[in-house]
MOPAC internal coordinates of N, CA, C and O (Angstrom, degrees):
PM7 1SCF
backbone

  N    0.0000 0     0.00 0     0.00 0    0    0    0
  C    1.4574 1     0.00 0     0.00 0    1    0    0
  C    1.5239 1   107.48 1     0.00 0    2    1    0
  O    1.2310 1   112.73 1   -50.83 1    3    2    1
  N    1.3214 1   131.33 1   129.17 1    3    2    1
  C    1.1603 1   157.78 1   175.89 1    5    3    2
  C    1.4580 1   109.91 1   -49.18 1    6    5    3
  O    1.2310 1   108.60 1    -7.31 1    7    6    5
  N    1.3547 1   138.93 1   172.69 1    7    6    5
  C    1.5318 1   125.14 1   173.18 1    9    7    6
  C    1.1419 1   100.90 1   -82.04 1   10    9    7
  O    1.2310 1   116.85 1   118.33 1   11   10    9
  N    1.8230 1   123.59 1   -61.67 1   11   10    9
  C    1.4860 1   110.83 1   162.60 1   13   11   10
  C    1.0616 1   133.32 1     4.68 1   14   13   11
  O    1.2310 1   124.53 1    96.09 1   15   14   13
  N    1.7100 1   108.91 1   -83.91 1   15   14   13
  C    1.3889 1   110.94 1  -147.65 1   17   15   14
  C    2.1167 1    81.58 1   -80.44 1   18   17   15
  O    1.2310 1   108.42 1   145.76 1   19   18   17
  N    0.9160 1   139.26 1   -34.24 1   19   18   17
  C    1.2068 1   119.66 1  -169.17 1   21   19   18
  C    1.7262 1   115.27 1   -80.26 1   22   21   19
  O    1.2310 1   125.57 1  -177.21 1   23   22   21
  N    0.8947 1   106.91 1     2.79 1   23   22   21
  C    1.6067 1   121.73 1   159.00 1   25   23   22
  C    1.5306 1   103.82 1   -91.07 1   26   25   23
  O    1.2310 1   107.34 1   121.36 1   27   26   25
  N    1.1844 1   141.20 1   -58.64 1   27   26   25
  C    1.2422 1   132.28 1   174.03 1   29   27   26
  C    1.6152 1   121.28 1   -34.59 1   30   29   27
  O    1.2310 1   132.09 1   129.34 1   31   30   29
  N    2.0641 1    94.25 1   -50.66 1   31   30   29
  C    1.2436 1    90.41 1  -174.96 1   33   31   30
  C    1.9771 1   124.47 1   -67.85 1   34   33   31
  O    1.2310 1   130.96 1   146.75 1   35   34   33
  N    1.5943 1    96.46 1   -33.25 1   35   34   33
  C    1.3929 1   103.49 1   168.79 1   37   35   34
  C    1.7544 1   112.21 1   -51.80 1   38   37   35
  O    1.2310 1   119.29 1   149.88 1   39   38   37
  N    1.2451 1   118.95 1   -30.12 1   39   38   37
  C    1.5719 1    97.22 1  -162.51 1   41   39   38
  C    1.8163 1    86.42 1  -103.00 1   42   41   39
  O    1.2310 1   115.55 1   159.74 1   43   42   41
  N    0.9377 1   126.06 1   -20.26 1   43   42   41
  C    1.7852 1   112.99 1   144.32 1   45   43   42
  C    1.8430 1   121.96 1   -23.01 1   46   45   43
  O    1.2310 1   130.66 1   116.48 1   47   46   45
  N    1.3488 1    97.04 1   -63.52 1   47   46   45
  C    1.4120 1   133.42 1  -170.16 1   49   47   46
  C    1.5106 1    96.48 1   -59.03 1   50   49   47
  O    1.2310 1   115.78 1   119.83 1   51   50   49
  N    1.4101 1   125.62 1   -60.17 1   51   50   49
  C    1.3630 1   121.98 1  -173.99 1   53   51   50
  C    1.7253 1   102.05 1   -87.63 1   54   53   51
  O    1.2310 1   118.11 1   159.07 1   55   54   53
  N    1.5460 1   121.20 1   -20.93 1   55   54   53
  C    1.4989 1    82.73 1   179.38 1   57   55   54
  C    1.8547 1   113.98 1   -81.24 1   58   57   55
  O    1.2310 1   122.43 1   179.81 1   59   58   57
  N    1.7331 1   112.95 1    -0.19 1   59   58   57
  C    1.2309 1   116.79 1   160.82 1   61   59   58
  C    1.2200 1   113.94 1   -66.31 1   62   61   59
  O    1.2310 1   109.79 1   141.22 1   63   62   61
  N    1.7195 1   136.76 1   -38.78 1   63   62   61
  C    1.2509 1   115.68 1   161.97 1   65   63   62
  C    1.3293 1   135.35 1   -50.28 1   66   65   63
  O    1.2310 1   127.35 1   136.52 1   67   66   65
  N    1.5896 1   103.46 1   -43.48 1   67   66   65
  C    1.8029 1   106.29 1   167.75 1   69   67   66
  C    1.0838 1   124.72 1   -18.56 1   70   69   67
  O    1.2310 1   125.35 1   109.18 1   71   70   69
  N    1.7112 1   107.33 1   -70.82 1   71   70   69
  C    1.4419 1   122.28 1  -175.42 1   73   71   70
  C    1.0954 1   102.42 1   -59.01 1   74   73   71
  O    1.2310 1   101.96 1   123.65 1   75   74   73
  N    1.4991 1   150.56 1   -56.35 1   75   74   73
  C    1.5966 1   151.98 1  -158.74 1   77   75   74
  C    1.4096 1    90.09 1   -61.41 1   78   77   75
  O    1.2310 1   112.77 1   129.38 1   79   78   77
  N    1.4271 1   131.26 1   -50.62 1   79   78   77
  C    1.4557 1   123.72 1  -163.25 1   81   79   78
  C    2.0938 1    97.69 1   -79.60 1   82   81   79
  O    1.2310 1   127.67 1   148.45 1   83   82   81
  N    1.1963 1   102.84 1   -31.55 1   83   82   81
  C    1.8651 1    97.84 1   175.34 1   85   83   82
  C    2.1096 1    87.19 1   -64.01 1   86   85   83
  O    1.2310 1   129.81 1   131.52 1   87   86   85
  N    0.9146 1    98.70 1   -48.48 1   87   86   85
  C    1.9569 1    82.03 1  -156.00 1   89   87   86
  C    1.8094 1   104.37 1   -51.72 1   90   89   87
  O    1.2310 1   127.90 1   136.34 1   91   90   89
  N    1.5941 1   102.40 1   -43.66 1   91   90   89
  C    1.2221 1    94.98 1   178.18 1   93   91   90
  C    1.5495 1   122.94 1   -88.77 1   94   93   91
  O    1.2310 1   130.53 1   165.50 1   95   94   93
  N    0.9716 1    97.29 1   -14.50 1   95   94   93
  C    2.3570 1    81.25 1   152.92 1   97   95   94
  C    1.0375 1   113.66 1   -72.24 1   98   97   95
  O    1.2310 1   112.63 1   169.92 1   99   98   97
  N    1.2260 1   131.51 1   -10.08 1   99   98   97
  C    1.7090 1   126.96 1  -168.91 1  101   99   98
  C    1.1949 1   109.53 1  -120.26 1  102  101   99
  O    1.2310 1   115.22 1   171.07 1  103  102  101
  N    1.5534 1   126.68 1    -8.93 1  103  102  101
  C    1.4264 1   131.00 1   172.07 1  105  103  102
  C    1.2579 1   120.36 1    73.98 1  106  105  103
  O    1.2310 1   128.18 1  -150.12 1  107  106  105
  N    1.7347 1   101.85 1    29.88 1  107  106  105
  C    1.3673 1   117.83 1  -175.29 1  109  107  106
  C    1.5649 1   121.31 1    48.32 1  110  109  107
  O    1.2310 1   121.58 1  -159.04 1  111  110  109
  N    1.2439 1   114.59 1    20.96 1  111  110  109
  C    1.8474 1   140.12 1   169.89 1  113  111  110
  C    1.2157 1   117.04 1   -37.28 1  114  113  111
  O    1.2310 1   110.48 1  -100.64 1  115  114  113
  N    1.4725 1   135.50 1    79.36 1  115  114  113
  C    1.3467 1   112.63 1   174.86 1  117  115  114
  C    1.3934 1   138.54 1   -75.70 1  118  117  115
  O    1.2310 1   125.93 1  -177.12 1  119  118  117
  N    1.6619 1   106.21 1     2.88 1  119  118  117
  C    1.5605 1   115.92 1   154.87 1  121  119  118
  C    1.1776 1   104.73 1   -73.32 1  122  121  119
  O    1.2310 1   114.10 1   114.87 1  123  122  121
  N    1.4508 1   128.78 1   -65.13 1  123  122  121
  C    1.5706 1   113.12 1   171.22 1  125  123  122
  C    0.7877 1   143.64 1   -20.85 1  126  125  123
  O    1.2310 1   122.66 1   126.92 1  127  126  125
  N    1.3391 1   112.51 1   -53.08 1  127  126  125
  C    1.7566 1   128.08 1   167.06 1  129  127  126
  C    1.5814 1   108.57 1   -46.49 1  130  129  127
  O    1.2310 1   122.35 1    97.65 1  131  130  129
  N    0.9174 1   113.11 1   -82.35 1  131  130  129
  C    1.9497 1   133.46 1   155.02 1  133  131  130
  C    1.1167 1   117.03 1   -20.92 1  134  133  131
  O    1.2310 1   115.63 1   159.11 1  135  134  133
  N    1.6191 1   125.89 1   -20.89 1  135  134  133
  C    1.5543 1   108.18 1   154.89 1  137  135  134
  C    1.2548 1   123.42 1  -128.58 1  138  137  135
  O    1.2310 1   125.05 1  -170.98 1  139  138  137
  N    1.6528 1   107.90 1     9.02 1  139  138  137
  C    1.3459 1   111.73 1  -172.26 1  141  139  138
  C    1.4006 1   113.54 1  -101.75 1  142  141  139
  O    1.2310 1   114.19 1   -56.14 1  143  142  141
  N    1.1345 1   128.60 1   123.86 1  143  142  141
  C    1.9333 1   118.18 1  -165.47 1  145  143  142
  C    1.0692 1   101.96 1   -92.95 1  146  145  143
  O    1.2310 1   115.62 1   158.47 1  147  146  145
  N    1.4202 1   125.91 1   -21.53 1  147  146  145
  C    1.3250 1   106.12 1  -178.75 1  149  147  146
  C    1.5249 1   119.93 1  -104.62 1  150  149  147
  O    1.2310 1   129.50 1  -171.58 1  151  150  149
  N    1.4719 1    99.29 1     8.42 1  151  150  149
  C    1.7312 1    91.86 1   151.91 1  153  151  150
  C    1.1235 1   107.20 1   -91.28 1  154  153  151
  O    1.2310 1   113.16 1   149.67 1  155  154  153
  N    1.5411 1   130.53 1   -30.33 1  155  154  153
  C    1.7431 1   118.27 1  -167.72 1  157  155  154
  C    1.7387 1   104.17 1   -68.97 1  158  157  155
  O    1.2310 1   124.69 1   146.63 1  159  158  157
  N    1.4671 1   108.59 1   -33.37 1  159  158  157
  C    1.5569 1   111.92 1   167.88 1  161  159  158
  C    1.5442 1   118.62 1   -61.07 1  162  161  159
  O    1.2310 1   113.61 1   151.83 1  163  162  161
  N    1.2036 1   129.70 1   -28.17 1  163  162  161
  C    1.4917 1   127.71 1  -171.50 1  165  163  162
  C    1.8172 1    98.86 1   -92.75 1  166  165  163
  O    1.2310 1   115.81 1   130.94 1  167  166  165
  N    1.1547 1   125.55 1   -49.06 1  167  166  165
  C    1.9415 1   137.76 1   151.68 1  169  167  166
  C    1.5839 1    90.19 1   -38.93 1  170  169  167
  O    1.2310 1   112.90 1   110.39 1  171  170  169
  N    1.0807 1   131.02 1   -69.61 1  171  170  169
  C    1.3858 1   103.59 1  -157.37 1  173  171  170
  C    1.7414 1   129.10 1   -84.68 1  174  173  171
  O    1.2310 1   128.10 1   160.02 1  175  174  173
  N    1.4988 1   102.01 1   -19.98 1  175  174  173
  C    1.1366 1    84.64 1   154.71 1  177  175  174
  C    1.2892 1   149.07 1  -123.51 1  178  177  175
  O    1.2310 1   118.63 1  -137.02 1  179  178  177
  N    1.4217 1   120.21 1    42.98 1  179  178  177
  C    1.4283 1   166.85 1   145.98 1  181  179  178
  C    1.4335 1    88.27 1   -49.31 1  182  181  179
  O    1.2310 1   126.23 1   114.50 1  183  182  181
  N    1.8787 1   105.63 1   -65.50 1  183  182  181
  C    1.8937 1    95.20 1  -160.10 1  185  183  182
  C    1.5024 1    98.25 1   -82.23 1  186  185  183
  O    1.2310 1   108.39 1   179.52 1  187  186  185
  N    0.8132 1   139.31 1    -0.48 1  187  186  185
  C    1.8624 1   134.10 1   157.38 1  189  187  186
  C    1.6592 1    97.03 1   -62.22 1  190  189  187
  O    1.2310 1   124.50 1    94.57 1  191  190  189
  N    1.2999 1   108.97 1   -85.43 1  191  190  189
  C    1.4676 1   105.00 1  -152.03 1  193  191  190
  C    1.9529 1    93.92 1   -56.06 1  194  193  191
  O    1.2310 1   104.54 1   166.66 1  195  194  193
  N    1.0677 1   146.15 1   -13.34 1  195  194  193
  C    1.0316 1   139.57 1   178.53 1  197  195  194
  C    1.6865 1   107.76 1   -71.42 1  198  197  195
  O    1.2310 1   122.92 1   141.63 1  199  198  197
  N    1.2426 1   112.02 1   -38.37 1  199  198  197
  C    1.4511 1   111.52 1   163.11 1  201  199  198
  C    1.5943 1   114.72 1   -76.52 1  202  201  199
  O    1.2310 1   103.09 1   134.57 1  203  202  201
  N    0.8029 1   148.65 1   -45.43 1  203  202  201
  C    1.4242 1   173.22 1   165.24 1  205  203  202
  C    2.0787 1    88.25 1   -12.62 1  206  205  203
  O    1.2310 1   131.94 1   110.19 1  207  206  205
  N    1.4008 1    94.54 1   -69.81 1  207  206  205
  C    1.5430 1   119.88 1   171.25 1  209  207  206
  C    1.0836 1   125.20 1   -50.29 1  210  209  207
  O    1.2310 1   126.95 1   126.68 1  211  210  209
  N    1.2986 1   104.24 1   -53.32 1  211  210  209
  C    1.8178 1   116.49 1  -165.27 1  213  211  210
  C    1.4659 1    87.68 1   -81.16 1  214  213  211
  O    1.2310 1   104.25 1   166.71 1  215  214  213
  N    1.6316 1   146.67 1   -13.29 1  215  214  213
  C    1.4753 1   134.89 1  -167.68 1  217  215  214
  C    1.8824 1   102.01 1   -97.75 1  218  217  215
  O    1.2310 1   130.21 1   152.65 1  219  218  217
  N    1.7588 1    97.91 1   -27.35 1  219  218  217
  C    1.6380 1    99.92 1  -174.06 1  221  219  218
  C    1.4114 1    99.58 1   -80.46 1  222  221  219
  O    1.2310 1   123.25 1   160.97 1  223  222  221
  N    1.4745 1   111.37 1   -19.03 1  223  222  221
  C    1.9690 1   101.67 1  -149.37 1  225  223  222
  C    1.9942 1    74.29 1  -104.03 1  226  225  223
  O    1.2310 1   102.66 1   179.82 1  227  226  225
  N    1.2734 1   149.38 1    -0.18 1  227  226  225
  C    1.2143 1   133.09 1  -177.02 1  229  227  226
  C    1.3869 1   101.19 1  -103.00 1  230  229  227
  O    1.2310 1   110.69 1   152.37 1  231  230  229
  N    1.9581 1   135.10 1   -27.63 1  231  230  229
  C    1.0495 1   122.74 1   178.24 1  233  231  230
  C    1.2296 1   111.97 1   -79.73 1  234  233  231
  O    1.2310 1   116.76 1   141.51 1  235  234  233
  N    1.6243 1   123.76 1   -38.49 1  235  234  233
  C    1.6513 1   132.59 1   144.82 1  237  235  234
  C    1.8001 1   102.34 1    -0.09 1  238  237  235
  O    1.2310 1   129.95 1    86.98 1  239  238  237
  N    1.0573 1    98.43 1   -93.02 1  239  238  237
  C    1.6279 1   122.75 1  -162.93 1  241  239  238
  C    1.3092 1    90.35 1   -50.05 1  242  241  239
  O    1.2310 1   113.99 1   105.63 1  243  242  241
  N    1.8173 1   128.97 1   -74.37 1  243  242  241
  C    1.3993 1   108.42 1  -166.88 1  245  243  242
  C    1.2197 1   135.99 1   -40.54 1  246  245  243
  O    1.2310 1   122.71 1   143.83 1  247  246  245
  N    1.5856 1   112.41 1   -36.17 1  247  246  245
  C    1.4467 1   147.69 1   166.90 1  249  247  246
  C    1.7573 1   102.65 1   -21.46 1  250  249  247
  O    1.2310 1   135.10 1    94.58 1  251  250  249
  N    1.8518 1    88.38 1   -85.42 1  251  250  249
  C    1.1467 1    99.59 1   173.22 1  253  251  250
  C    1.5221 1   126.61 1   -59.37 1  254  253  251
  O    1.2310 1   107.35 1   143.15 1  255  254  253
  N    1.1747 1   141.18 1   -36.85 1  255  254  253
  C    1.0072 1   123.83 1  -167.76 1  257  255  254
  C    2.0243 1   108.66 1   -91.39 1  258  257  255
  O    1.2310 1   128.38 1  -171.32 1  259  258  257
  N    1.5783 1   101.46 1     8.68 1  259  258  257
  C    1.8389 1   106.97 1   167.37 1  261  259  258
  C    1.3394 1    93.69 1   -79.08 1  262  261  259
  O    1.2310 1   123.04 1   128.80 1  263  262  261
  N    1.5631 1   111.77 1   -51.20 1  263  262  261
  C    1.7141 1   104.79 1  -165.23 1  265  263  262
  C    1.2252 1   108.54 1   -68.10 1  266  265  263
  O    1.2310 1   110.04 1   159.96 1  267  266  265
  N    1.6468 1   136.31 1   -20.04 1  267  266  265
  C    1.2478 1   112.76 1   176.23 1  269  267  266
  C    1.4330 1   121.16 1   -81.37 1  270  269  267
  O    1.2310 1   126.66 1   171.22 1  271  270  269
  N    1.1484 1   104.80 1    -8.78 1  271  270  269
  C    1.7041 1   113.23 1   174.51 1  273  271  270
  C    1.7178 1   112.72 1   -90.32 1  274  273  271
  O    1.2310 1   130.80 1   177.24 1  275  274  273
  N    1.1498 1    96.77 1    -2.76 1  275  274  273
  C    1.9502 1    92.69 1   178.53 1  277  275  274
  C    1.3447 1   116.01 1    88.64 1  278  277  275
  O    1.2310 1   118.84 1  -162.43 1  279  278  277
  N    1.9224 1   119.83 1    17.57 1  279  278  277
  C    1.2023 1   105.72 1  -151.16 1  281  279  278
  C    2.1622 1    82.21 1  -120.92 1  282  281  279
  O    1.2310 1   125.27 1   -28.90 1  283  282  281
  N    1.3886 1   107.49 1   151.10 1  283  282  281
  C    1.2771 1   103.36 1  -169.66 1  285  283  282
  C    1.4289 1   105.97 1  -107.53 1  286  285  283
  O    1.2310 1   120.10 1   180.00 1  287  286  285

């Protein structure tokens, strides 16, 4: 694994902590969630940049693993 993609995967890793630390300030509440905007705003865009990552650090990997097969 590249430094990249293993930096990608670490800030994967912590924006999964985010959310664990949003569930437990909020007591995992799903009325809370449901009326509070600025937790559904801090949850949602956590899970953006979490895709954001997981789309750079998955073409990363395909990348590499075409060139190790010889394929262009």
């Amino acid at each position: 694994m590249n430094e990249k993609d293993k930096r990608s995967a670490e800030t994967i890793i912590d924006y999964c902590d985010r959310i664990a630390d949003y569930l437990n300030r909020f007591d995992d509440d799903k009325e809370i969630y449901m009326s509070d905007s600025l937790y559904k705003d801090a949850c949602a865009l956590v899970i953006i940049q979490m895709g954001e990552f997981a789309n750079d650090f998955q073409m990363n990997f395909l990348k590499n693993m075409m060139e190790l097969n010889g394929v262009n």
